[in-house]
C-alpha positions as CSV (number, residue, x, y, z in Angstrom):
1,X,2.9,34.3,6.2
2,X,1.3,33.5,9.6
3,X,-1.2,31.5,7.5
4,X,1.0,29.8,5.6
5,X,2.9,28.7,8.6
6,X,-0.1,27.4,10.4
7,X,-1.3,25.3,7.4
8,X,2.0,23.9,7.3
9,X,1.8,23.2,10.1
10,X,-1.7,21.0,10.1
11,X,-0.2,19.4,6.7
12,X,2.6,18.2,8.9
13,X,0.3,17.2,12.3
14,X,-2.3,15.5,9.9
15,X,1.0,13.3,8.4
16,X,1.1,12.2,11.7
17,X,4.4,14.4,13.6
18,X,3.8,15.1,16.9
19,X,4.6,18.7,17.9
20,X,5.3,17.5,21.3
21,X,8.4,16.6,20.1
22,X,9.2,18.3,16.9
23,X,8.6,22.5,16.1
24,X,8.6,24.2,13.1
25,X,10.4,27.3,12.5
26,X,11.7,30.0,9.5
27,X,15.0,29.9,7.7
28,X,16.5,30.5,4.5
29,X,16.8,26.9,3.3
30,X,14.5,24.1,4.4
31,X,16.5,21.6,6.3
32,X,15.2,19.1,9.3
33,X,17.4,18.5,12.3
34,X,17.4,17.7,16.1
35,X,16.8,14.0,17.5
36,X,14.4,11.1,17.2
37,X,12.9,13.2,20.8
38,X,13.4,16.6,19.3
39,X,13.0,16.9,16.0
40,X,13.5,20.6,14.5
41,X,11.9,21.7,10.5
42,X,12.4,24.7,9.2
43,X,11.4,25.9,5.5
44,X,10.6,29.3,3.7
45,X,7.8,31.2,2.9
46,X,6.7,32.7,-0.7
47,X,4.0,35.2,-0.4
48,X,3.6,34.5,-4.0
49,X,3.2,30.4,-4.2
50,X,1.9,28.9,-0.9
51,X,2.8,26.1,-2.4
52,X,6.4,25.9,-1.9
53,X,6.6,26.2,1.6
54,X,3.9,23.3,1.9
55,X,5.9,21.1,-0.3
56,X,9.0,21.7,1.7
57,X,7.5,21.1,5.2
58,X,6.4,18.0,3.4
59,X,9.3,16.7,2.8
60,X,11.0,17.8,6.2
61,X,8.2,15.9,7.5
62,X,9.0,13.0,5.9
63,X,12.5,12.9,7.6
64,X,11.1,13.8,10.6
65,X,8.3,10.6,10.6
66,X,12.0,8.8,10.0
67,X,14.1,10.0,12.9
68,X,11.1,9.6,15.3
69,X,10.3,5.8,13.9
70,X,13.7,5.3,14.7
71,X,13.9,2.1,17.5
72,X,14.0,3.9,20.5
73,X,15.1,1.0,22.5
74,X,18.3,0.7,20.5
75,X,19.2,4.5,20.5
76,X,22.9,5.6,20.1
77,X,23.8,2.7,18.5
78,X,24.0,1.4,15.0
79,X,20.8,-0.6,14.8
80,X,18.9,2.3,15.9
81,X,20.3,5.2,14.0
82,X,19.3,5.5,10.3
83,X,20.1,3.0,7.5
84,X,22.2,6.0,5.5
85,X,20.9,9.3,4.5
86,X,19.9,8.1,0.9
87,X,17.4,5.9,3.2
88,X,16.8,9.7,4.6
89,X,15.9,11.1,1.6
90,X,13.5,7.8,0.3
91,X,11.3,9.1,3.5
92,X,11.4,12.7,2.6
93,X,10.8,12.1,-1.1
94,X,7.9,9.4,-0.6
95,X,6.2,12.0,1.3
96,X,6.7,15.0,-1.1
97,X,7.1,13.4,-4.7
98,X,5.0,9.9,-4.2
99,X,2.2,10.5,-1.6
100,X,1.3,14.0,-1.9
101,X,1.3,14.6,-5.3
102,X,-1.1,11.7,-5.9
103,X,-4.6,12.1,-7.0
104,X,-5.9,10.7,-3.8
105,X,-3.5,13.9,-1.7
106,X,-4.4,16.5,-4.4
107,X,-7.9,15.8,-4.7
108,X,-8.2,16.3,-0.3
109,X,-5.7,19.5,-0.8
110,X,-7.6,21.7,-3.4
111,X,-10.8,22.2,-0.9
112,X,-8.5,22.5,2.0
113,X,-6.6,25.3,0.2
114,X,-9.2,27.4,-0.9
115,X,-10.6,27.2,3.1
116,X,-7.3,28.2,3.9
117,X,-6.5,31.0,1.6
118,X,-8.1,33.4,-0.9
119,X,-9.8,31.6,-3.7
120,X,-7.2,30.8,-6.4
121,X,-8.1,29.0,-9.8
122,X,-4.7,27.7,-9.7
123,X,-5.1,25.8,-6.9
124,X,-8.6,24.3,-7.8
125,X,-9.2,20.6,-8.1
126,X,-9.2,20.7,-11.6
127,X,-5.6,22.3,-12.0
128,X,-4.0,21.2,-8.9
129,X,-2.4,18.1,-10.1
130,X,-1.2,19.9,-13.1
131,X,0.3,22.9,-10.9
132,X,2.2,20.1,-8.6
133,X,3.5,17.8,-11.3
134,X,4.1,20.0,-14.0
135,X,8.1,20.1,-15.7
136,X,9.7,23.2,-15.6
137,X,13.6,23.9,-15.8
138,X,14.5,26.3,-13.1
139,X,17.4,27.2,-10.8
140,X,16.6,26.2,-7.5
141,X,17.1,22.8,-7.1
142,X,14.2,22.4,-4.0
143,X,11.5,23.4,-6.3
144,X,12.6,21.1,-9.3
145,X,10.2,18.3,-10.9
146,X,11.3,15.0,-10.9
147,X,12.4,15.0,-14.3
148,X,15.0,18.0,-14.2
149,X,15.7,17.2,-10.1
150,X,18.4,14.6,-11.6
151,X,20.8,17.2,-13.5
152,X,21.0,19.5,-10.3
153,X,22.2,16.3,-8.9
154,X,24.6,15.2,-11.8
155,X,26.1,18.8,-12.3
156,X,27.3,20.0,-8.8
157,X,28.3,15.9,-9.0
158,X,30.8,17.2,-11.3
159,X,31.8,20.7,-9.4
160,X,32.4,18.4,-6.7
161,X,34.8,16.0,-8.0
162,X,36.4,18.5,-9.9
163,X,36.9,20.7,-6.2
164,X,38.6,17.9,-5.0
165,X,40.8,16.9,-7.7
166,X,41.8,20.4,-7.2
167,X,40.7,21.0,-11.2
168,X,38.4,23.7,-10.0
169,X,39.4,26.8,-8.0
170,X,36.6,28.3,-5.5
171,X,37.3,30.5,-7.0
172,X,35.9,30.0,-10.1
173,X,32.9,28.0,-9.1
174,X,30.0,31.0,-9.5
175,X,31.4,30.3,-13.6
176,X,31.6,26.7,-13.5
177,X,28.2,26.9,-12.5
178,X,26.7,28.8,-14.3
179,X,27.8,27.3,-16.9
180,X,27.1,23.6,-15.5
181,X,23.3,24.6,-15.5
182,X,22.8,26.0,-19.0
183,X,24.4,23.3,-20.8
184,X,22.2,20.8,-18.6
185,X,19.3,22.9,-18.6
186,X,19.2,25.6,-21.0
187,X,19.5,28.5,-18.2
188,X,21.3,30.9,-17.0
189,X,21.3,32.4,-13.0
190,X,20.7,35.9,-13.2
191,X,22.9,35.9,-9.6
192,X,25.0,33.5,-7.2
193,X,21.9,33.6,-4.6
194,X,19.9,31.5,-7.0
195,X,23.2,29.8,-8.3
196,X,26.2,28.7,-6.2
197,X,25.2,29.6,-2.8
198,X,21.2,28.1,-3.0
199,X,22.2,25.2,-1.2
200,X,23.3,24.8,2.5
201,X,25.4,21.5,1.8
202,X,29.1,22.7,0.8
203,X,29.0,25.5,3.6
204,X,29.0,22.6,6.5
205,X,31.2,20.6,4.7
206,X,28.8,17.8,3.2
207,X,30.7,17.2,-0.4
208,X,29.4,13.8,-1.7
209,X,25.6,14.1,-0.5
210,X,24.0,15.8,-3.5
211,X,24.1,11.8,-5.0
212,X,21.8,11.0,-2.2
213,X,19.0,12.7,-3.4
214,X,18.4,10.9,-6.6
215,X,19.3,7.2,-4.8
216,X,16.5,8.4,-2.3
217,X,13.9,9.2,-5.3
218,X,14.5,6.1,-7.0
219,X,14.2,4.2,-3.4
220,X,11.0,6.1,-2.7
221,X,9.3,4.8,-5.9
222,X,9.8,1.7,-5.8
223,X,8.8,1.7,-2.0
224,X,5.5,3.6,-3.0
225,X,4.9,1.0,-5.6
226,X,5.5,-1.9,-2.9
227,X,2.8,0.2,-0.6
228,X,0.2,0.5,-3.3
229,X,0.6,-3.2,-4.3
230,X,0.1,-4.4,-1.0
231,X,-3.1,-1.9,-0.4
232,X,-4.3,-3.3,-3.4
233,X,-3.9,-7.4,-2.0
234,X,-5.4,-6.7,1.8
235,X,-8.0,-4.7,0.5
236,X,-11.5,-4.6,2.9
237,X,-14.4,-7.2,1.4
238,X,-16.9,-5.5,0.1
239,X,-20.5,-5.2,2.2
240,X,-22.7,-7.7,2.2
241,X,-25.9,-6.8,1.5
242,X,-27.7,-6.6,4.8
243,X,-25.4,-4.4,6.1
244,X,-25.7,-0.8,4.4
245,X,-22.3,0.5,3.0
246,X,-20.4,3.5,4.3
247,X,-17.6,5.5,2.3
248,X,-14.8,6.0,4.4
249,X,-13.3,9.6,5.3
250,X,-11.1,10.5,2.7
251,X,-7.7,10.1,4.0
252,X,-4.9,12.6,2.5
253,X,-2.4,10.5,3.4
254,X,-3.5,6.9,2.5
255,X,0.1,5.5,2.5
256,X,-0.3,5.7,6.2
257,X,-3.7,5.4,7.0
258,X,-3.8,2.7,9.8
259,X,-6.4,0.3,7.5
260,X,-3.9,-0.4,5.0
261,X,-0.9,-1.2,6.4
């Protein structure tokens, strides 16, 4: 776990967050909180699948990079807080779905992983991008593609409303769950740990956020698109000939890389 944790934790330094004003710690559900001056991450770690700790640091990171770009001139008030937390989730999602699960992140990843940890043929340059963008149905709605992300969203959509409208007892939700998720997805939670109570949201009182998620993804394309149009318009002339050309550094995070934007 230790080296998990500290190559999250150079994932998150090389996106560009500060650990002068952020830390990084443990929990049970990934989640970001704090300030735009002290930003906390947390996320869990599989001793199994490195992977999923890495992608949720990622996308804590992403709302970190948010709250600290925040104006700090106009803090505490409505110009400098953020623009709504489906804005949120376009940062977070950009940074886990768009930028690093590109060729250009995956391709930098795969020789940084095998430095990291044991040599794994699942995490080679040749499988990598299959590994991270492959579709799956499972139950836990962190770890779902981008395809089947959508109908975690829809179906506790539904148990919401029908909470609220007083249609569903709280009864009765570990059912109504279960059942929501095989008739969207074809399975069926073995327990509530990987059912009902997965997700941190309904436990602080955020009914109505789950939407959010799949505003933010449709947001993040479409900014990620806008980003790799305009890399592609201000790109560098090429050398002339008296002057010998030099490949650059390959950057694993080229959506921020200072020459492109």
């Amino acid at each position: 776990m230790a080296a998990q944790e500290a190559f999250c934790r150079r994932l998150a330094e090389r996106a560009r967050l500060s650990f002068t004003h952020a830390r990084l710690d443990p929990s049970a559900h990934p989640f970001c909180g704090g300030s735009p001056t002290d930003i906390r991450i947390t996320t869990r770690y599989d001793k199994a699948d490195a992977l999923r700790a890495l992608f949720a640091v990622l996308h804590e990171t992403g709302h970190a990079l948010y709250e600290r770009g925040l104006p700090a001139a106009w803090a505490r008030q409505p110009v400098g807080s953020a623009a709504g937390m489906a804005a949120h989730e376009s940062q977070s999602l950009m940074m886990e779905m768009q930028a690093c699960r590109s060729d250009a992140f995956l391709g930098w990843l795969a020789p940084e992983l095998a430095r990291a940890f044991a040599p794994d043929p699942a995490y080679g340059a040749g499988n990598l991008p299959r590994l991270c963008r492959r579709v799956v149905r499972g139950f836990i709605r962190v770890d779902a593609d981008e395809l089947t992300y959508p109908a975690h969203v829809v179906f506790r959509f539904r148990l919401e409303r029908a909470l609220i409208g007083g249609e569903l007892q709280p009864a009765d939700l570990p059912k109504a769950w279960n059942a929501g998720i095989e008739g969207l997805l074809g399975i069926r939670p073995p327990d509530d740990r990987v059912g009902c109570l997965q997700d941190i949201h309904w436990f602080d009182g955020s009914f109505g956020y789950f939407p959010n998620y799949s505003l933010g993804a449709m947001a993040a394309t479409q900014l990620m698109e806008a980003a790799r149009a305009h890399c592609r318009n201000h790109r560098s002339p090429a050398p002339s000939r008296s002057q010998p050309h030099k490949p650059p550094r390959p950057e694993p995070f080229p959506h921020l890389a200072p020459r492109q934007w």
